[in-house]
VOGU-3710 file (C-alpha; in Angstrom, 3 decimals, decimal comma):
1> xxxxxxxxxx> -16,179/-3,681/-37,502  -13,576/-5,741/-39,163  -10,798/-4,400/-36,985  -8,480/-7,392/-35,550  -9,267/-8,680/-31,578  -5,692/-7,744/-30,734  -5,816/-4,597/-32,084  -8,950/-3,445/-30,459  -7,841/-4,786/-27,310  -4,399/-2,652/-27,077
11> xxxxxxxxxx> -6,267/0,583/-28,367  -9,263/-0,248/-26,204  -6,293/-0,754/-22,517  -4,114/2,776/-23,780  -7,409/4,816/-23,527  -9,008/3,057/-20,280  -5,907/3,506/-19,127  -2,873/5,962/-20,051  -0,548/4,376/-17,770  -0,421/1,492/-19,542
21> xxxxxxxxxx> 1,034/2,493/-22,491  3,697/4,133/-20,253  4,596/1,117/-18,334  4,849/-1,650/-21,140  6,107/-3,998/-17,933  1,847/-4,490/-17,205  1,230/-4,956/-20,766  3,854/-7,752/-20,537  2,822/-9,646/-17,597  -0,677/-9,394/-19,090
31> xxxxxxxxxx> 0,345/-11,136/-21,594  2,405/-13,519/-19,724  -0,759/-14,088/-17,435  -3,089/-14,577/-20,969  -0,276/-16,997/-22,297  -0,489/-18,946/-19,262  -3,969/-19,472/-18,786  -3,766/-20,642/-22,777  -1,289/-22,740/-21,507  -2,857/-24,284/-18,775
41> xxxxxxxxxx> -5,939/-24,889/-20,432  -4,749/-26,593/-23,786  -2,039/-29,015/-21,539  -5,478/-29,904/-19,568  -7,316/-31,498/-22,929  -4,196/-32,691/-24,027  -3,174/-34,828/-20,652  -6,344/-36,563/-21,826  -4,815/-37,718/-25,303  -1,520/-38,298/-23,652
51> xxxxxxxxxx> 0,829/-36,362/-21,514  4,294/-37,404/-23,585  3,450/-34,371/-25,978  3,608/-32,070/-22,851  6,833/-33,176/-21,664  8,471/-32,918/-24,964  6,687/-29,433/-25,120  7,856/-28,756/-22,138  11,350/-29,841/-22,128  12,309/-27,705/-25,583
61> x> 11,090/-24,526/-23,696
//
């Protein structure tokens, strides 16, 4: 019950699915995929506030 999200979610994808756990390039792009929706969605509240914190966030990466 107290078991981290994270940690129930990569136990939860190597039993549904064996191949997984194999091929750690799926995991990755998952992950990529998860990051970018995060992404997306947090520069989308902040353009309201003001976009010159995305563009410095932006230009260090």
């Amino acid at each position: 019950m107290g078991e981290p999200v994270a940690d129930g979610r990569r136990r939860w994808s190597a039993r549904a699915a064996p191949e997984l756990s194999v091929d750690k390039i799926t995991t990755v792009q998952a992950r990529a995929k998860r990051r970018a929706a995060r992404a997306a969605r947090r520069n989308a509240d902040a353009r309201r506030c003001g976009a010159v914190f995305i563009r410095r966030r932006t230009a260090a990466l």
